[in-house]
C-alpha positions, 0 to 999 in steps of 0.5 A, spaced: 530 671 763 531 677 759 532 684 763 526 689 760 521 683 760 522 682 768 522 691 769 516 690 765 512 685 768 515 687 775 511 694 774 504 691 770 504 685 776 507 687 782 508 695 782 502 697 779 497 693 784 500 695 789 500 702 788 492 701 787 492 698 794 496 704 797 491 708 794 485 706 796 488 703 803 487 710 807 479 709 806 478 702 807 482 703 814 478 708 816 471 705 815 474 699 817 470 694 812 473 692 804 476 687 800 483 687 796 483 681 791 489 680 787 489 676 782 495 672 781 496 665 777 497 658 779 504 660 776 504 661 783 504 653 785 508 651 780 513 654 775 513 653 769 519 653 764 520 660 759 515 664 764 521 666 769 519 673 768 512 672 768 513 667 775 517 671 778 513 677 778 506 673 780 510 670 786 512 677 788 505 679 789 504 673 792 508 675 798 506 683 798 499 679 798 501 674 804 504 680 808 497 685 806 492 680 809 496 679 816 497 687 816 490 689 815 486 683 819 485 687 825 482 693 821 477 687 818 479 689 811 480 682 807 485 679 802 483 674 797 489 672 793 486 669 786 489 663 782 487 662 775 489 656 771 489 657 764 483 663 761 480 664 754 483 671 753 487 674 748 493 673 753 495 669 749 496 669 741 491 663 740 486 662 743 484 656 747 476 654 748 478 648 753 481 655 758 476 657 763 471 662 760 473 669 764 466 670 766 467 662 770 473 666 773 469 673 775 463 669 778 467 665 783 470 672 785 463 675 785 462 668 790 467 671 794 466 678 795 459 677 797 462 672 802 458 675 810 461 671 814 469 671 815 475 672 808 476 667 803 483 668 803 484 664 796 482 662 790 484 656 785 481 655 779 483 651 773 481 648 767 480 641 767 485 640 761 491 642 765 495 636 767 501 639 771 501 639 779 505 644 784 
């Protein structure tokens, strides 16, 4: 792992959600009603090798993610941990069209946000072509 990849995905995965989170925390709280959705990886459920900066990072959030959803249910504020696979975008340096479509990934979020009864509290998806298992 090198040392300034990690501070960098530290703050971009990690910090910089949780810093959204604060900010719009106090307003949720008072109308007692909202929804956080992290989006995390399925990095999360497995680990890959030469994405330890990357894993760390996820699985990080992962858990402020966890701990969020027990300190805010009974202000009836929901947490959805999302877990995309792989997904088409310029991420990567070549594409992949055998990835989800970003739009696949964003309906199964929208199904989620417009949920009336109870939180889904998760959400795995991924491409049919990934092999690996957690």
């Amino acid at each position: 792992i090198h040392l300034p990849d990690l501070r960098y995905m530290f703050e971009l995965n990690c910090v910089s959600p949780l810093s959204i989170i604060q900010e719009f925390y106090p307003v949720m709280s008072e109308k007692q009603a909202g929804l956080f959705v992290n989006i995390l990886s399925t990095c999360c459920l497995f680990h890959s090798p030469m994405a330890g900066s990357y894993s760390a990072t996820k699985d990080a959030m992962e858990g402020i993610s966890k701990i969020l959803l027990k300190e805010v249910k009974d202000e009836h504020i929901g947490v959805c941990n999302v877990y995309p696979g792989g997904v088409d975008t310029n991420f990567r340096a070549v594409p992949n069209h055998d990835y989800l479509r970003p739009e696949t990934v964003a309906k199964m979020i929208k199904a989620c946000m417009e949920n009336e009864e109870g939180c889904v509290h998760d959400i795995v998806i991924r491409p049919s072509i990934e092999n690996n298992i957690p």
